[in-house]
C-alpha positions as CSV (number, residue, x, y, z in Angstrom):
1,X,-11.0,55.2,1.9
2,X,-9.9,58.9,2.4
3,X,-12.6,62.0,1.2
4,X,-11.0,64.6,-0.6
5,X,-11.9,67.7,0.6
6,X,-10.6,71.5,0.4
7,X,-10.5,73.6,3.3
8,X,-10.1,77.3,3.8
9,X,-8.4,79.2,7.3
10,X,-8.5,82.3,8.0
11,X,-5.4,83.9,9.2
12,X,-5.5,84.7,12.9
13,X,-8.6,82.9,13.4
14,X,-10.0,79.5,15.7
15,X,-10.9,76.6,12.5
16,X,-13.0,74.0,13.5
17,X,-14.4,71.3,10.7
18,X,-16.5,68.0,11.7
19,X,-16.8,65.2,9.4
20,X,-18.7,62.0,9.5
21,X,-16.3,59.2,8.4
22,X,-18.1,56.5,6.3
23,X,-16.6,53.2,4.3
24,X,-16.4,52.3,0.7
25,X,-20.2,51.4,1.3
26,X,-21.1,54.7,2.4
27,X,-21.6,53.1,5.9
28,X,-20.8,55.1,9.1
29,X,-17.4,53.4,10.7
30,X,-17.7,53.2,14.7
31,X,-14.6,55.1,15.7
32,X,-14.9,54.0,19.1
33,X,-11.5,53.1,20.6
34,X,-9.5,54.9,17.6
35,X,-7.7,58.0,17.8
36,X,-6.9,60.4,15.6
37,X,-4.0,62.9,14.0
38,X,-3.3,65.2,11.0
39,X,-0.8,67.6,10.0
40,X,-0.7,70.5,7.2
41,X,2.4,71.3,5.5
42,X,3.4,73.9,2.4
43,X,4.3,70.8,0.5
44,X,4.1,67.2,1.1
45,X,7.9,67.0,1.8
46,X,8.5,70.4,3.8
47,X,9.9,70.1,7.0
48,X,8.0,72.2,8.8
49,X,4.1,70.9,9.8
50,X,1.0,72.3,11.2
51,X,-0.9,69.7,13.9
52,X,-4.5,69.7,13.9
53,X,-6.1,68.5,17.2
54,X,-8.1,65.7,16.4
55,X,-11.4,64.8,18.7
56,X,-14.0,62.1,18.4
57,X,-17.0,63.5,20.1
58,X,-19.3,60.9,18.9
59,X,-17.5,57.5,17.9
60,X,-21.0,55.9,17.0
61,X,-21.5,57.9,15.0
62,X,-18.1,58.2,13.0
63,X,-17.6,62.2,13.8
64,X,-14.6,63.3,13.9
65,X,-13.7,67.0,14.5
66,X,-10.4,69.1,13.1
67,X,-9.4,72.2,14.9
68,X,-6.9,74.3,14.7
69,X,-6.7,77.4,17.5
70,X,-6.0,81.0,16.5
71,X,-2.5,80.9,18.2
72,X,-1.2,78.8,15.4
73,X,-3.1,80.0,12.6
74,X,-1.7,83.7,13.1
75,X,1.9,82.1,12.9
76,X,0.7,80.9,9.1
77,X,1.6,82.5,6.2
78,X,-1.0,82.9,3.9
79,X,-1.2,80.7,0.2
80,X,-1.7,76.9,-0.6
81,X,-1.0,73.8,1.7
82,X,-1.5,70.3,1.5
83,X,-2.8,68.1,4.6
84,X,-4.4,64.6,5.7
85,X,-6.3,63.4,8.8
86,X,-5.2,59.8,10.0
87,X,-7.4,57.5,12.5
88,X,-5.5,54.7,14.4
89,X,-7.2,51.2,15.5
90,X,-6.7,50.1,19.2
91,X,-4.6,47.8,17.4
92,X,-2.4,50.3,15.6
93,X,-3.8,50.3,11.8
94,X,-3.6,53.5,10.5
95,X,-5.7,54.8,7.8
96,X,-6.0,57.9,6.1
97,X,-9.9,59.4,6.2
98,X,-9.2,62.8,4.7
99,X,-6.7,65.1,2.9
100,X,-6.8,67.5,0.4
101,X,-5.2,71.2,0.0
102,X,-5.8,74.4,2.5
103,X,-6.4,77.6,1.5
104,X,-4.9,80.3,4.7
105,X,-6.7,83.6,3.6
106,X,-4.4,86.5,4.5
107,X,-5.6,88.5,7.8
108,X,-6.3,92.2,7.9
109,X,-7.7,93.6,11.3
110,X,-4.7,92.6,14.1
């Protein structure tokens, strides 16, 4: 069920993505009593992770919104990263909804 998507952060700034989360059917899925987390990491078995905050503003609608704040993003290094976004039923199934690769773009103005 998971999108594939590429993101790109920019250094030192706020990032902020919302998605609509839809089944195999390309129905909406009700995210209403579901939570949500996701982490980026250099590589898929590096020790060190980034946490996205995960929000559902609109379960009835399936949107789901990925942010990370400008406090973490400066501590970054710039290049390639791989991550995934997770939602977990009121009854603990977990299922992964997006992941792909992150680009962090270097920052200039500090």
């Amino acid at each position: 069920m998971a999108v594939y998507a590429n993101l790109i952060i920019d250094q030192g700034s706020d990032f902020r993505s919302t998605i609509t989360v839809e089944d195999t059917t390309s129905n909406i899925v009700n995210l209403e009593n579901y939570t949500g987390r996701g982490q980026m990491r250099k590589t898929y078995t590096s020790n060190t992770a980034y946490d996205f905050t995960v929000e559902i503003p609109n379960p009835s609608l399936g949107e789901l919104t990925i942010s990370l704040n400008s406090e973490i993003t400066t501590g970054i290094k710039p290049g390639r990263y791989v991550y995934d976004i997770e939602i977990i039923s009121s009854a603990g199934v977990i299922t992964r909804v997006l992941e792909g690769q992150v680009e962090v773009t270097p920052r200039v103005t500090r």
